[in-house]
N, C-alpha and C positions, 0 to 999 in steps of 0.2 A: 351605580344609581343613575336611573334617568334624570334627563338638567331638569331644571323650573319648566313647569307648564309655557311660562312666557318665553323663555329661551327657547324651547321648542316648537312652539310660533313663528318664531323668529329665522330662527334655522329653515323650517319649510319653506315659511314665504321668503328666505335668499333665493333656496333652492331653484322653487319655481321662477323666482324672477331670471335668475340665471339661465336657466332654461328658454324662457319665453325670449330674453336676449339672444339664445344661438340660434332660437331657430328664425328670429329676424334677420340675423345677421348670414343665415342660408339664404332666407328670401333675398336680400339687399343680393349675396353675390351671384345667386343665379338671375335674376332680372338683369342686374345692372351690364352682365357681362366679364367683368373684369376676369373671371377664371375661364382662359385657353383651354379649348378642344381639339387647338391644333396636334395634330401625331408630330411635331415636329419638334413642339416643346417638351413630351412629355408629363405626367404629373407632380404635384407638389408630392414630396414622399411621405406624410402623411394618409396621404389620399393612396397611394400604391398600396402603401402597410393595409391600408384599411379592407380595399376592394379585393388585397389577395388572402388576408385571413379569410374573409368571408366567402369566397370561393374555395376555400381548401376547407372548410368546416361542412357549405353545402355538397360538395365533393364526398365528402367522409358519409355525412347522415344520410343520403339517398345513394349510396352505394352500398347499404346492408340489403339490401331492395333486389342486389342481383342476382340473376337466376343459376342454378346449379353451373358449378365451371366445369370444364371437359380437358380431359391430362392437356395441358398445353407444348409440354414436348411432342406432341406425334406429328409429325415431319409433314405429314398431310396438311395440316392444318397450318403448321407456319410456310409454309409451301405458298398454297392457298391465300395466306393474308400479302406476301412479296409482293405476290402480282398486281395487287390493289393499292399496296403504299408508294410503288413506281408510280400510277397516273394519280393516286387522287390526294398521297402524304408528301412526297417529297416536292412538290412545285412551292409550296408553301417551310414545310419542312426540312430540305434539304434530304443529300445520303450521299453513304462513306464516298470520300473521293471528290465530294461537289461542293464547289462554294458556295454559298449564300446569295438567293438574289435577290441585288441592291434594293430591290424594290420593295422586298417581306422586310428588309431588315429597319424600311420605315415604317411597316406598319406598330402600330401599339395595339396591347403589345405585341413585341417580336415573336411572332412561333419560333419556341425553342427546338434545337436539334434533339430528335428525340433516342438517338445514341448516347445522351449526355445527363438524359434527365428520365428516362422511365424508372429507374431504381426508388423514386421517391414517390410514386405511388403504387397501391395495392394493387391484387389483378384484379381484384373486384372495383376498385377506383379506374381504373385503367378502362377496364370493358364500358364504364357508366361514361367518361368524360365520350371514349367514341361511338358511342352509341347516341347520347343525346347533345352532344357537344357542350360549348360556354357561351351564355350570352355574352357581347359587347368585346370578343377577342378575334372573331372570324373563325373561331373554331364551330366549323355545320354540325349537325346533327347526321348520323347515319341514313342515304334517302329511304332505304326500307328499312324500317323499324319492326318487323317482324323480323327479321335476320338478325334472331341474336347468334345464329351457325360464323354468321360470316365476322360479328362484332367480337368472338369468342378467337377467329384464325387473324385476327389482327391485334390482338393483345397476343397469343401467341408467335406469331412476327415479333412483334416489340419487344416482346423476352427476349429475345436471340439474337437481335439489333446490334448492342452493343459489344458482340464478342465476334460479330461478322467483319473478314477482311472487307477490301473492296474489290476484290475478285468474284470472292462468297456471296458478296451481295449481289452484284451483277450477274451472276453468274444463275442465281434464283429470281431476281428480279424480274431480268429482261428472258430468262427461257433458254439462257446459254444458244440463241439463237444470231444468226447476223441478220442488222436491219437490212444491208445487202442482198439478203436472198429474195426479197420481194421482187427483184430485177428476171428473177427466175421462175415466177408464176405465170402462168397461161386464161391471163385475166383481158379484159378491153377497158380505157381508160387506164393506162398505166398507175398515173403516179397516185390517183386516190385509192382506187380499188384493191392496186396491188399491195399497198400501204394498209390498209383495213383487214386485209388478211395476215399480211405477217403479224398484225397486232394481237389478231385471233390467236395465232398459232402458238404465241408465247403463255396462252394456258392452256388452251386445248392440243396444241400439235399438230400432224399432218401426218403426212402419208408415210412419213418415213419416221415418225416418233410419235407416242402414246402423249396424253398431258402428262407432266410433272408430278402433281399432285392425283390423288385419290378419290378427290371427293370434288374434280373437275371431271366431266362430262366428253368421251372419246366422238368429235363432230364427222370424220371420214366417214362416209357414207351412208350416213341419214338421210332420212328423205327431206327432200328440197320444200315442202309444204309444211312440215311440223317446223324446221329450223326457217321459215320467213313468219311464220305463224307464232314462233316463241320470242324474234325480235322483236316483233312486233307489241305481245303481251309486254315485253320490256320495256321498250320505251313509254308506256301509256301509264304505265305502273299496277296493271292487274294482275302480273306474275311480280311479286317484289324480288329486288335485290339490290343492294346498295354497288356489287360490281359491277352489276349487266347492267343497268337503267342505264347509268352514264353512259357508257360505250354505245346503248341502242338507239337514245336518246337523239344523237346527230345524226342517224342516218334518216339517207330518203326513202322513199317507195324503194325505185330501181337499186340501190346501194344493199339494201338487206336480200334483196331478188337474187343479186350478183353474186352476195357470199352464203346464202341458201345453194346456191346452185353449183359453186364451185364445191364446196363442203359434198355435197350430194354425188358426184363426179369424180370423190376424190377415194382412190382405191385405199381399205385401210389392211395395214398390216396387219397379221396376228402377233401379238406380243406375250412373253411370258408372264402369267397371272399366278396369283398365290397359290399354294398346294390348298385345297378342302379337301376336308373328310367327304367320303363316298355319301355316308347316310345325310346331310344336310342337302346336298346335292340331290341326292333324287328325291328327298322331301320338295324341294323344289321343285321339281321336276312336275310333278305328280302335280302341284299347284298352279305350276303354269300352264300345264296342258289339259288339264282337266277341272281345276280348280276346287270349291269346296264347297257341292251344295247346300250345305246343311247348316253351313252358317254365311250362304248369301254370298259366297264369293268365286267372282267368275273366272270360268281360264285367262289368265292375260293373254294367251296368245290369240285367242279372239279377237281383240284389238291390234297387239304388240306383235305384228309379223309383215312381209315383204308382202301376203297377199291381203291385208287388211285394208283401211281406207288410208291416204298418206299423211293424215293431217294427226296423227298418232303416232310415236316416235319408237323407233327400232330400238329394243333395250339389249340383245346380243351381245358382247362383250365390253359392255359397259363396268366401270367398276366399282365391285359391288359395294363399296362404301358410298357412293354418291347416290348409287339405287336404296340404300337404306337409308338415306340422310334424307331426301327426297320424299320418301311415303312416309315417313314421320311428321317433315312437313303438312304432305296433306291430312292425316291423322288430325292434325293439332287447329286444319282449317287456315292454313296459310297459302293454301296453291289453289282453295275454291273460288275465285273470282272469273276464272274464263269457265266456258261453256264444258272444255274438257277438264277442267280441275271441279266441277259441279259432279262432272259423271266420278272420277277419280276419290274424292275425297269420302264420300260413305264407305267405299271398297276399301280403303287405309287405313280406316277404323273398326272394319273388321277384321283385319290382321292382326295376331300377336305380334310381338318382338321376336317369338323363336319362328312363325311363320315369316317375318319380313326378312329376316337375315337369311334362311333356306333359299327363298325365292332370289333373292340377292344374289346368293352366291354361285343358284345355277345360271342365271345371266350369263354372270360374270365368264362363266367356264364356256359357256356355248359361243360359236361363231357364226357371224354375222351373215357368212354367207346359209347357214340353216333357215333362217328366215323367210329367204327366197322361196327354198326348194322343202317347207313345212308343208306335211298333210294336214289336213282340218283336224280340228281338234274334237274330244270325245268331251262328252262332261260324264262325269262319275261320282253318285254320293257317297266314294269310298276314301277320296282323299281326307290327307286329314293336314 
């Protein structure tokens, strides 16, 4: 039974009084002071209990929100995410083998080692917190927020974090490469420029090794005008990407000139590429050299060759996972912000997926040195 009408009077109006009480007694202690903000102190654990369910519930509900996941085993991809948790997780984060620095460990809170704690959330939880970070923890937001590609090969990292020795890690991290060798580049200004290459090389490579990963972009012997021309888009933020901004970010004029130019100079090897089937291949073939008139889409190699204009990048033995990752991009209108991502992105969207992976995959197969020595192209409304 319900109490007496008067008792139930009574009851509310405690209620509310009580109410009206705490939230005086919020007012009194935020005004007055008396509750430390020091990181030194720490919080009342109360206040902890409180701030971290409520972060781990909005965690939960705006993580149904995320977008389709991609296998997170493919080696590409946790490859990929290595190279970005070395400069931009572990200063804060720590990895296997490093202590903690004193410094994070007064921050509040402490960024946990994340060896020790990704088990305890989703991958879909996982992709959200590094994608838009936590307020009031120091954890950022991913700088480009259209790269859920890149937000997807750092949750895929994370997986594989905690069963990584400290060899394994370093050994993906840093590019199995020695800082040392920068001593061995034929650069001016030694210790900056030389130093900005070897940094380079630990995802892209050199002349004597391919990238790592798949869906890294091979820089030996591009032209010096599209790669001063794409750090460029990086640092400004009209090519997004949460790994290149930062790294393009600090440089100067002359400094991007420097590693345009070396890159551009630098002879690239031919390296062993996946076996393709013949027929996807000269599908491609047929599309880059001729293209497809009939539904608006032009030879790339019109553009995409040694006699085109330089400020458009050699795509020759690039691999062809990073050339499908890429026009997808622009498909979706993530790479239309510069002049050539305007020209680029209508053409992305008239490709299919079994067009883009052809084209892809003749790339991939053709040598760099063909670009040079390319006849003019035909157009033909035969392709398909």
């Amino acid at each position: 039974m319900w109490p007496p009408r008067r008792d139930l009077r009574a009851m509310l109006a405690g209620a509310a009084t009580a109410l009206i009480a705490l939230a005086v007694l919020g007012v009194v202690v935020m005004t007055s002071g008396v509750y430390s903000v020091a990181a030194s102190r720490g919080h009342w654990e109360i206040t902890r209990q409180i701030l971290e369910f409520a972060m781990k519930r909005s965690i939960a509900t705006h993580s149904w929100f995320a977008p389709r996941r991609p296998p997170l085993d493919d080696p590409d991809l946790v490859q990929l995410g290595a190279g970005h948790f070395l400069r931009g997780c572990a200063p804060c984060h720590s990895a296997p083998g490093e202590p903690k620095s004193p410094i994070v460990e007064r921050m509040l809170p402490s960024p946990p080692r994340l060896s020790l704690t990704t088990h305890t959330w989703s991958d879909v939880e996982l992709f959200w917190i590094v994608k838009h970070g936590i307020k009031y923890t120091g954890m950022p937001a991913w700088p480009g927020q259209a790269r859920d590609d890149e937000v997807w090969a750092m949750v895929a990292f994370l997986r594989q974090l905690p069963q990584m020795s400290v060899d394994e890690y370093r050994s993906m991290a840093e590019g199995g490469r020695d800082r040392e060798k920068a001593a061995s580049l034929d650069l001016p200004h030694y210790d900056r420029q030389s130093a900005l290459i070897t940094e380079c090389a630990r995802c892209h490579g050199d002349e004597s090794s391919p990238p790592q990963s798949r869906l890294v972009p091979q820089l030996s012997g591009q032209t010096a005008a599209y790669l001063e021309r794409a750090l460029k888009d990086y640092a400004n933020g009209t090519r997004q990407s949460g790994t290149m901004q930062p790294q393009a970010i600090v440089l100067d004029e002359n400094e991007r000139a420097a590693i345009a130019a070396h890159y551009a100079r630098a002879r690239r090897q031919e390296h062993a590429r996946p076996a393709a089937s013949i027929e996807p291949i000269e599908r491609g073939r047929r599309i880059a050299n001729e293209g497809v008139v009939r539904d608006g889409i032009p030879p790339c190699l019109g553009c995409h060759a040694g006699r085109s204009a330089e400020s458009f990048p050699l795509l020759s033995g690039q691999p062809a996972a990073y050339l499908i990752q890429q026009l997808k991009l622009w498909r979706a209108g993530h790479r239309a912000q510069t002049v050539q991502g305007a020209i680029m992105a209508p053409i992305a969207r008239r490709l299919s997926d079994a067009q883009i992976e052809d084209v892809a995959a003749y790339f991939e197969g053709r040598n760099l040195s063909d670009d040079i020595r390319a006849a003019p192209v035909t157009v033909s409304g035969d392709a398909r």
